[in-house]
N, C-alpha and C positions, 0 to 999 in steps of 0.2 A: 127738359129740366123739370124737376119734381119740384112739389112749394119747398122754398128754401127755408133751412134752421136760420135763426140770427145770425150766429157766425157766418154762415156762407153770405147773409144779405150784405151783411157787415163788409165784408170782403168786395163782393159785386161793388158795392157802392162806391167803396175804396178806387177799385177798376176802372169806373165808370170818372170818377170825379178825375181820375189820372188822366187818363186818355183823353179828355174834352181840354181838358189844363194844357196840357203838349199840344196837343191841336190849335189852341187858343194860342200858343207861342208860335207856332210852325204854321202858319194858313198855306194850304194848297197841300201840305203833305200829311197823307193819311194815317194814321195812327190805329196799330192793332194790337190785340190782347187772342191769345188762344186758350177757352177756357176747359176744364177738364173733363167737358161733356162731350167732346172735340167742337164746340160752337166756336167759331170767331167773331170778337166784336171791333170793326171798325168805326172809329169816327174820322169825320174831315171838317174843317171847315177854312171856306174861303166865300169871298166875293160878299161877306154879310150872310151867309146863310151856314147852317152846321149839318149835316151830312150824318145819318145813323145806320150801319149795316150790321148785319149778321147773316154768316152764312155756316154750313157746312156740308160735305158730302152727305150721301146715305146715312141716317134716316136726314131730310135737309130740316131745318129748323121747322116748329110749329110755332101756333096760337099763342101757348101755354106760355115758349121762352120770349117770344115776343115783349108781351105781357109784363112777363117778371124782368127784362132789360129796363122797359120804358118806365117799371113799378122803383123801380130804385136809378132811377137818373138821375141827375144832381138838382133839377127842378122840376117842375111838375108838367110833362108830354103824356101823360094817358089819354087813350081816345085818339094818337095818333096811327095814320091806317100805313099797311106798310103797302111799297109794291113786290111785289114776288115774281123772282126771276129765276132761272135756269140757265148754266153754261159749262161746258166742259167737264159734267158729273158732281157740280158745284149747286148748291140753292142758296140763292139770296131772298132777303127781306131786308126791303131799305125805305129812307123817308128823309124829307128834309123839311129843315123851316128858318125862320129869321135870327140868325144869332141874335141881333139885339133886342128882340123882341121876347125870346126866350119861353114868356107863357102864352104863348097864343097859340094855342092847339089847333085853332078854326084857320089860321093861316098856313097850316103846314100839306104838305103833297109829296106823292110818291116821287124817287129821283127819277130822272132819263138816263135812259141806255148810255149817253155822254157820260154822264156826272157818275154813274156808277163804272163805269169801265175806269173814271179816275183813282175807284176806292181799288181798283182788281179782281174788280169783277164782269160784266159782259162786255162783250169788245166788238 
């Protein structure tokens, strides 16, 4: 993802604020968006904590999209690290933290191999 125009942030954020809302109705089932860099972004949340992935094939996500995901979240998660994973010609970057804690960036940690094979990705 290149730095984004307004419109596009405009949009992401749009995305971003959808996908956490349905997740926030639906806990335990993952909620995805495919966006037209082919990046997908997954959120989940359950058990109190909210769940962030992004993955895609070749080239698999970098820094940069990381970045501009967590740059327009609906609250403020910059400074959150992801873990990076590989499965089936798949790359993930994922993270999770306390739903209700929402700004605490210093509480947040990469998923486990469990919790991400929840979102459909390693298994």
């Amino acid at each position: 993802m290149n730095p984004l125009k307004s419109r596009d942030q405009d949009l992401l954020r749009k995305i971003l604020e959808e996908l956490l809302e349905k997740s926030l109705k639906a806990p335990g089932f993952p909620m995805r968006k495919g966006l037209k860099s082919g990046l997908v972004v997954s959120v989940l949340t359950k058990g109190g904590e909210t769940y962030l992935q992004i993955d895609r094939a070749r080239p698999g996500p970098n820094e940069n999209e990381w970045n501009t995901v967590l740059k327009n979240w609906p609250f403020d998660c910059q400074g959150v690290k992801p873990k990076i994973q590989s499965w089936q010609r798949r790359f993930y970057w994922s993270a999770k933290w306390p739903t209700s804690a929402r700004k605490t960036v210093e509480e947040t940690e990469p998923c486990t191999q469990t919790e991400l094979a929840g979102m459909g990705g390693e298994r």
